[in-house]
C-alpha positions as MATLAB code, in Angstrom:
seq = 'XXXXXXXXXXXXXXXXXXXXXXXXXXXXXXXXXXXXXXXXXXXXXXXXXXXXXXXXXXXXXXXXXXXXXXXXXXXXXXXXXXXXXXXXXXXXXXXXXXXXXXXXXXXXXXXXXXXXXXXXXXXXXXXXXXXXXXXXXXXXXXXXXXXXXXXXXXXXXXXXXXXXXXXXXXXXXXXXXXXXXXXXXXXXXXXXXXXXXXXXXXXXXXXXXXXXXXXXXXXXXXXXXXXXXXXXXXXXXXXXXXXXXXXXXXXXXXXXXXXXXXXXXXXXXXXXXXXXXXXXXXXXXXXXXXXXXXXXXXXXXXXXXXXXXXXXXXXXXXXXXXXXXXXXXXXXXXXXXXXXXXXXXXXXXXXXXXXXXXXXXXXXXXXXXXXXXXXXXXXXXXXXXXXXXXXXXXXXXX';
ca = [
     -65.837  123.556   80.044;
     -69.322  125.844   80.337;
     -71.663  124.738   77.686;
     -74.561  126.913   77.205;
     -77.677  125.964   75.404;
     -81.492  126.418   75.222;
     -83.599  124.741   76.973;
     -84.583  121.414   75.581;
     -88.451  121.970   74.862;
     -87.047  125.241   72.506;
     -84.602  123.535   70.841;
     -87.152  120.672   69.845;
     -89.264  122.897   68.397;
     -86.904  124.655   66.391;
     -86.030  121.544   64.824;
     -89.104  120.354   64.598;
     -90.164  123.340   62.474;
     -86.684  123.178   60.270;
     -86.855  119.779   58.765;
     -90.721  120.880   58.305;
     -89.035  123.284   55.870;
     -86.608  120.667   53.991;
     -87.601  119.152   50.831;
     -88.094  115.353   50.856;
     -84.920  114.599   49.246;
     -83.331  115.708   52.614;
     -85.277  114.337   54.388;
     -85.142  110.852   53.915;
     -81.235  111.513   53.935;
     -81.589  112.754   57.216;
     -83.902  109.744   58.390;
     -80.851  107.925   57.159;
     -78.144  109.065   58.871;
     -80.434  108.928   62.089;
     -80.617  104.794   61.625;
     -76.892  104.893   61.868;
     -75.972  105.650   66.067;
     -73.680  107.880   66.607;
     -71.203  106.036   68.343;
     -70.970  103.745   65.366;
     -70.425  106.919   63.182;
     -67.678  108.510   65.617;
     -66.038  104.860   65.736;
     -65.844  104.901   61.989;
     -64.215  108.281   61.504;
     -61.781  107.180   63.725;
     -61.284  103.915   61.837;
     -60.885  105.618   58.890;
     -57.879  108.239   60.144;
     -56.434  105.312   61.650;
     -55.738  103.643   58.299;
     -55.410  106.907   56.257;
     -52.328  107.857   58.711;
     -51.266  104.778   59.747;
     -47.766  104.907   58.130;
     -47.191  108.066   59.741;
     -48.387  107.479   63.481;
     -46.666  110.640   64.783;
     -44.501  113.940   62.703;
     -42.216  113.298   60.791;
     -39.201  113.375   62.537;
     -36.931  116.801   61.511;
     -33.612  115.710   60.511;
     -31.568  118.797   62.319;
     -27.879  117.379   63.672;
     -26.824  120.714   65.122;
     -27.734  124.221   65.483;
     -27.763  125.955   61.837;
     -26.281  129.385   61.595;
     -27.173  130.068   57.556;
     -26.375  133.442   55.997;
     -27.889  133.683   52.898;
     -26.150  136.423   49.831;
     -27.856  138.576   47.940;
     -25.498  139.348   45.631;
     -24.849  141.937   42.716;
     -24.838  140.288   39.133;
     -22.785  141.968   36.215;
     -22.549  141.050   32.612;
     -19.131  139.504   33.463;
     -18.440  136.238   35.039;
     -14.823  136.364   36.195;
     -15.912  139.387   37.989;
     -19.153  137.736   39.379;
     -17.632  134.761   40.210;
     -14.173  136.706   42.341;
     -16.967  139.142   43.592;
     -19.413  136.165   45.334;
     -15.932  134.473   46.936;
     -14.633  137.837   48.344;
     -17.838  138.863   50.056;
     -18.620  135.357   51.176;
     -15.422  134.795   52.695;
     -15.205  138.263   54.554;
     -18.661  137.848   56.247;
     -17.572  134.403   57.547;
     -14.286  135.505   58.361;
     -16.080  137.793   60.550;
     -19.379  135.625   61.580;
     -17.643  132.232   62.640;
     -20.565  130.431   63.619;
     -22.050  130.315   60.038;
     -22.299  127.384   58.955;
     -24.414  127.251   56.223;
     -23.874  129.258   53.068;
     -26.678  130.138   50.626;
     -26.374  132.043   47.080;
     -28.941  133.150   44.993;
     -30.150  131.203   41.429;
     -28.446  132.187   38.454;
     -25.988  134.637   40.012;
     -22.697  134.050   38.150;
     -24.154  135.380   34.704;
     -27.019  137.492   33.736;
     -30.343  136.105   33.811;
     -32.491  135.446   30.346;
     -33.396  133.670   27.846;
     -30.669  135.074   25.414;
     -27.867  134.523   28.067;
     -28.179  130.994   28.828;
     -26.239  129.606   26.643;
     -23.363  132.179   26.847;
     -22.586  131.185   30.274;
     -23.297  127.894   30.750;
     -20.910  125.046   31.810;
     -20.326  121.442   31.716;
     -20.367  119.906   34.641;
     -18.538  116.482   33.222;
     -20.970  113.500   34.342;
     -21.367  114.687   37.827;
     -25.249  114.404   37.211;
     -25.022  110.981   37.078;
     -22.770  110.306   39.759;
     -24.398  112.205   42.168;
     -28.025  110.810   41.662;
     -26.529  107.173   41.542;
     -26.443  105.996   37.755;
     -22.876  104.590   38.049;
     -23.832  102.902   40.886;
     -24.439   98.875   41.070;
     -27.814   97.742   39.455;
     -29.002   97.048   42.325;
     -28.285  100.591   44.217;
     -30.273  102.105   40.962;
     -33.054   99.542   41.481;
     -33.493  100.436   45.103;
     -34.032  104.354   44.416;
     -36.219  103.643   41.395;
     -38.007  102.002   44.008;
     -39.011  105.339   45.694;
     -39.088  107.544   42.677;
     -37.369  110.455   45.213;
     -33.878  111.225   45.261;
     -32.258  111.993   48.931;
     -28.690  112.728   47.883;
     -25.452  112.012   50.049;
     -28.197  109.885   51.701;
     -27.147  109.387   55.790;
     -23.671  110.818   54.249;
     -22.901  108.608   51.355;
     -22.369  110.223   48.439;
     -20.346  112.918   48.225;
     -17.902  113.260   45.053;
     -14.829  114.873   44.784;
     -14.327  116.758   41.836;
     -10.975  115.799   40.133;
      -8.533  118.504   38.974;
     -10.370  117.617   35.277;
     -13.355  119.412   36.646;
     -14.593  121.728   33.415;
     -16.689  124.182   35.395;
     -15.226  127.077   37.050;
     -18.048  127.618   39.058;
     -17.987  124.810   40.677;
     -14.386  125.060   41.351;
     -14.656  128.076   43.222;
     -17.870  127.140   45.026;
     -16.243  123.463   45.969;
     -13.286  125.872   47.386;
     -15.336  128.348   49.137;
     -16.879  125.393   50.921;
     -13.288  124.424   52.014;
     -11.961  127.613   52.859;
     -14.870  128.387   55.401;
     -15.906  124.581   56.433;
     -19.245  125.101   55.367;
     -22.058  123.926   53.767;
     -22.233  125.864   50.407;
     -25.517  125.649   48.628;
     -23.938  127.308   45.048;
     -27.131  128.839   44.125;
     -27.726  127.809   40.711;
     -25.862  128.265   37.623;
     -26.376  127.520   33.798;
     -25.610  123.533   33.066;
     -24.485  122.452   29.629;
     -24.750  118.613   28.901;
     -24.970  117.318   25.380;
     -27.192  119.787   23.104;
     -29.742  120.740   26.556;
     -29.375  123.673   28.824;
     -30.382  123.182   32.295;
     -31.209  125.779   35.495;
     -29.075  123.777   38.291;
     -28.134  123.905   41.491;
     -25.298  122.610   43.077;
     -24.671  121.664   47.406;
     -20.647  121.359   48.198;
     -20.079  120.070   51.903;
     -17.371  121.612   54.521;
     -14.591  119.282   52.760;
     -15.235  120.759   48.847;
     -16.950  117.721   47.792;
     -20.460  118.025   45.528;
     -23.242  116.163   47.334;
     -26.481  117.417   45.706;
     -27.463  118.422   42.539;
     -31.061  119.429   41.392;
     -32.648  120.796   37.954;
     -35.402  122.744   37.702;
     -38.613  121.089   37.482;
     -40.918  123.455   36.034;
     -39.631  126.055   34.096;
     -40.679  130.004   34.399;
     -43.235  129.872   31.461;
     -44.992  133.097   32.607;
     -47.373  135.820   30.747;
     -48.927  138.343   33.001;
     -49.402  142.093   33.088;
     -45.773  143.717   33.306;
     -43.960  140.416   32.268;
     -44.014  137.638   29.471;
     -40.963  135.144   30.350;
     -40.047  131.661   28.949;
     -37.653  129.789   29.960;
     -38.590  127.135   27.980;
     -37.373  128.754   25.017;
     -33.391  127.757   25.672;
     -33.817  125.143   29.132;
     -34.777  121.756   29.665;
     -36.566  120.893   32.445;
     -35.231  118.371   34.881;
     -36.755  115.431   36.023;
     -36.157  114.579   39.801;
     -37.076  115.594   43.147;
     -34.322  116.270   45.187;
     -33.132  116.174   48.863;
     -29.663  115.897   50.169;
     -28.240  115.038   53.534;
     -25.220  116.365   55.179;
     -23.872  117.185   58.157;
     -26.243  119.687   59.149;
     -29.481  117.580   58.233;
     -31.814  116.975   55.440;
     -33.509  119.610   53.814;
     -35.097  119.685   50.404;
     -33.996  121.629   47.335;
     -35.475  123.668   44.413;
     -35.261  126.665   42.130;
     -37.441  130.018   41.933;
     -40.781  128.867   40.239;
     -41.109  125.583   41.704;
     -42.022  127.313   44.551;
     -45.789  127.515   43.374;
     -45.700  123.683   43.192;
     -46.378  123.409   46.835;
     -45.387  118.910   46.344;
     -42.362  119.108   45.850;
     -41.541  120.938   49.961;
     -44.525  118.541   50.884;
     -42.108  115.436   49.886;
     -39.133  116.769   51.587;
     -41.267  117.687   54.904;
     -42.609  113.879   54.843;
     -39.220  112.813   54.101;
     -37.668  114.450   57.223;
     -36.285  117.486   55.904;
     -36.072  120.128   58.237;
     -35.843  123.302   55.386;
     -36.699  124.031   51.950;
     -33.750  126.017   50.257;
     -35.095  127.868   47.349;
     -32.465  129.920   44.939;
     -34.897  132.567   43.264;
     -34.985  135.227   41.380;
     -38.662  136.722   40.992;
     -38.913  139.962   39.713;
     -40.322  143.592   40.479;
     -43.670  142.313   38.836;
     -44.149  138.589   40.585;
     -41.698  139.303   43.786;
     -44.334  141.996   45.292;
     -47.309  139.875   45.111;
     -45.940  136.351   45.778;
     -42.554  136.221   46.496;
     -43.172  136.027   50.825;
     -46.739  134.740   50.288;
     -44.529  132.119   48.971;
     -42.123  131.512   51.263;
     -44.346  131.363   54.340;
     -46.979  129.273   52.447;
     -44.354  126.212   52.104;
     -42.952  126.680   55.713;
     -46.757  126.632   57.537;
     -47.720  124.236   55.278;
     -44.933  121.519   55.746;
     -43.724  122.868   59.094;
     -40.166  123.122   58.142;
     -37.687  126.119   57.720;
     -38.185  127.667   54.160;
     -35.013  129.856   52.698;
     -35.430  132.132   49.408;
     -32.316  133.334   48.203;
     -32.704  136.226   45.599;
     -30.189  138.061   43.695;
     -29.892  141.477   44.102;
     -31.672  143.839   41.843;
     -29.798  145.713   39.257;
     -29.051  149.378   38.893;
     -31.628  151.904   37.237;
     -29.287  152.682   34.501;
     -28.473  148.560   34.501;
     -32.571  148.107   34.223;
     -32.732  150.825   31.681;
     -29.657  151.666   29.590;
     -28.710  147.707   29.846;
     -32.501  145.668   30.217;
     -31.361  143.462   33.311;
     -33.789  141.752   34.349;
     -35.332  143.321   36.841;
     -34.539  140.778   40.106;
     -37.018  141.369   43.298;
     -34.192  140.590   46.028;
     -35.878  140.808   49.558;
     -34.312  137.537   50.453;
     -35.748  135.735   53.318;
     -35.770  132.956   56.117;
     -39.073  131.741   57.293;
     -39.832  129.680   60.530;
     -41.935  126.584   60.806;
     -44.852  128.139   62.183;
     -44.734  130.620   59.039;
     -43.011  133.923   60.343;
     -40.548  135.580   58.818;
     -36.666  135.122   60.845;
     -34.948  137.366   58.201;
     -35.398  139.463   55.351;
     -33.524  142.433   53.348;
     -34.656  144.805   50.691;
     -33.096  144.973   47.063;
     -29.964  145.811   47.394;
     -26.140  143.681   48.019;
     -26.418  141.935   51.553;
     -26.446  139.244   53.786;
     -29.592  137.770   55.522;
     -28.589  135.554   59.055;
     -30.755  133.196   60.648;
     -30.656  130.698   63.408;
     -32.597  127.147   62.469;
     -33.128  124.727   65.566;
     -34.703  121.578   65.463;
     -36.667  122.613   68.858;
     -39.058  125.357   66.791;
     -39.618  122.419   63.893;
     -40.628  119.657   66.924;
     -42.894  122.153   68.719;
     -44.431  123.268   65.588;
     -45.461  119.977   64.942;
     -46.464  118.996   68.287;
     -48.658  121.641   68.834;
     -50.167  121.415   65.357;
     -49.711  117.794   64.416;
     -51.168  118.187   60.836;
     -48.801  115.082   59.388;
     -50.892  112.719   61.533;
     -54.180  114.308   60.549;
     -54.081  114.435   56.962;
     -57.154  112.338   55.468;
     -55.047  109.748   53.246;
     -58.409  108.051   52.434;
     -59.943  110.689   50.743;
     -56.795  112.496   48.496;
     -53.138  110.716   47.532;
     -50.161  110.947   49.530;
     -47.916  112.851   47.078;
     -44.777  111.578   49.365;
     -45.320  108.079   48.640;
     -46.526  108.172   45.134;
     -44.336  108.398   42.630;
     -44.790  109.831   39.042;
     -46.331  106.165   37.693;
     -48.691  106.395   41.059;
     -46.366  103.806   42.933;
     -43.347  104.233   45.050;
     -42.529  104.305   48.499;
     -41.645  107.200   50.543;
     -37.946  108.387   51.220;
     -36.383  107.062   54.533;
];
């Protein structure tokens, strides 16, 4: 290393004449800091990072099992739900017919129905108590006293979990997404669908594995509450927010799971990184006024900033006579696959298609090898969002 630097009777008088310049205030702060050796302070800083990181001594280990070929559909969304519904199965099972090695399927959010406000309701379904099987309320007490423990919910956790459906199932859209996932032997993430339970609508997504059977459900945290030039949206209007963070295991890995707009609440991919997720899959439909400004800023935001794979899954933007005869909402598309360092794998434009990408637990170790920001983050001075839960206790997900 070549260090280059004045000579030494300069550089004292250029300091000389500086703190000539400060006012007294600084001074004396300065006089401080100067009683204090250096060593002392380095040893300190040190200390400090030690204890701030010490539950995290090295990154957070990526949970990838095998190589992950996902292929993510954009797909085209009419006012009619039969037709969406055969329409998604028939283009899904072609491309894999065709592309063997996929084996993880990804659909956009709210694809089986149109999306709004006024809609909701018309095609929503009950999904028959599957909530609370799948996030552990029928389990023992003390199964539901362990996860309240952590406040996070890792479904199918280390592959126990999953739930068949029952021929009682009341949702066709789960029914043909549970046997999609059978018919290609993949992991289906359904996108996410209108949820009906009691008198409360809910934005959910659903995660079927390669044998049919539901392992993860999540409902939107934070609903699209939005007023900006070129689009007023609420959500809140006809939805209910949801009320859990979710992850789910299977036998690809761990990744972590949400919907659209809780992509600008950069926690919730934070907890899944720290949790050993290896991806954030994000059904999402922003629109030709948010999409162009945000949409990839997005995407690549979460992935450099948690160095895990991030997928956004869009549907596909209407027709012009659709946008203007019909007042679709106006869906961005561009879906897209982003890499842990923050570059984009795979993206499309508006229209019907398929995005591919490989994900390989190599990229997500060397990302955070080379850049080991999990062991550098300054616990002492700001929380730990992973390990504290919404009452500010909590552990973090194993």
């Amino acid at each position: 290393m070549i260090i280059i630097s004045r000579p030494i009777t300069t550089q004292t008088a250029l300091r000389s004449a500086a703190l000539k310049a400060q006012p007294a205030p600084l001074l004396a702060r300065i006089a401080r800091q100067r009683s204090v050796p250096i060593s002392y302070q380095c040893q300190e800083y040190s200390s400090l990072r030690a204890m701030s990181t010490a539950t995290f001594s090295h990154a957070p280990q990526a949970r990838i099992r095998k190589p992950i070929n996902a292929a993510l559909f954009q797909l085209s969304v009419t006012a009619n739900k039969a037709h969406n519904l055969a329409q998604g199965r028939s283009k899904v099972l072609s491309y894999v017919s065709s592309n063997p090695s996929v084996n993880l399927i990804v659909l956009p959010e709210i694809w089986q129905s149109l999306y709004g406000t006024q809609h909701f309701a018309t095609y929503a379904e009950d999904f028959g108590g599957l909530w609370g099987k799948i996030k552990g309320q029928t389990s023992s007490s003390s199964q539901r006293a362990e996860r309240s423990k952590r406040r996070w919910s890792i479904d199918n956790e280390n592959g126990a979990g999953a739930v068949e459906l029952g021929e009682d199932c009341k949702s066709e859209s789960l029914v043909m997404l549970s046997r999609l996932a059978k018919e290609t032997g993949c992991v289906v993430v359904g996108g996410s669908i209108p949820e009906r339970e009691d008198d409360r609508l809910y934005n959910t997504a659903s995660v079927f594995d390669e044998k049919g059977r539901i392992i993860s459900l999540f409902r939107k945290v934070h609903l699209f509450d939005i007023d900006v030039p070129g689009m007023k949206f609420q959500e809140s209007l006809t939805l209910s927010p949801g009320d859990q963070v979710t992850m789910f295991d299977c036998s690809l890995g761990r990744f972590g799971l949400a919907i659209c707009y809780d992509m600008r609440f950069p926690e919730l991919a934070q907890i899944a990184s720290r949790a050993g997720a290896c991806g954030m899959i994000y059904p999402g439909a922003f629109n030709t006024t948010t999409g162009p400004r945000s949409w990839e800023l997005l995407l690549r935001a979460r992935a450099a900033d948690n160095q895990l794979y991030v997928l956004g899954c869009s549907p596909a933007r209407p027709s012009a006579r659709d946008l203007e005869v019909e007042k679709y909402y106006p869906a961005w598309g561009h879906s897209t696959v982003v890499d842990p360092w923050g570059t984009v794998l795979a993206t499309t434009d508006e229209t019907d298609s398929v995005v591919t990408a490989k994900l390989e637990k190599e990229i997500v170790e060397a990302c955070r090898k080379g850049l080991p920001v999990s062991t550098q983050r300054r616990f002492d001075l700001y929380a730990d969002v992973s390990r504290e839960g919404p009452s500010g206790k909590g552990e973090a997900p194993r």
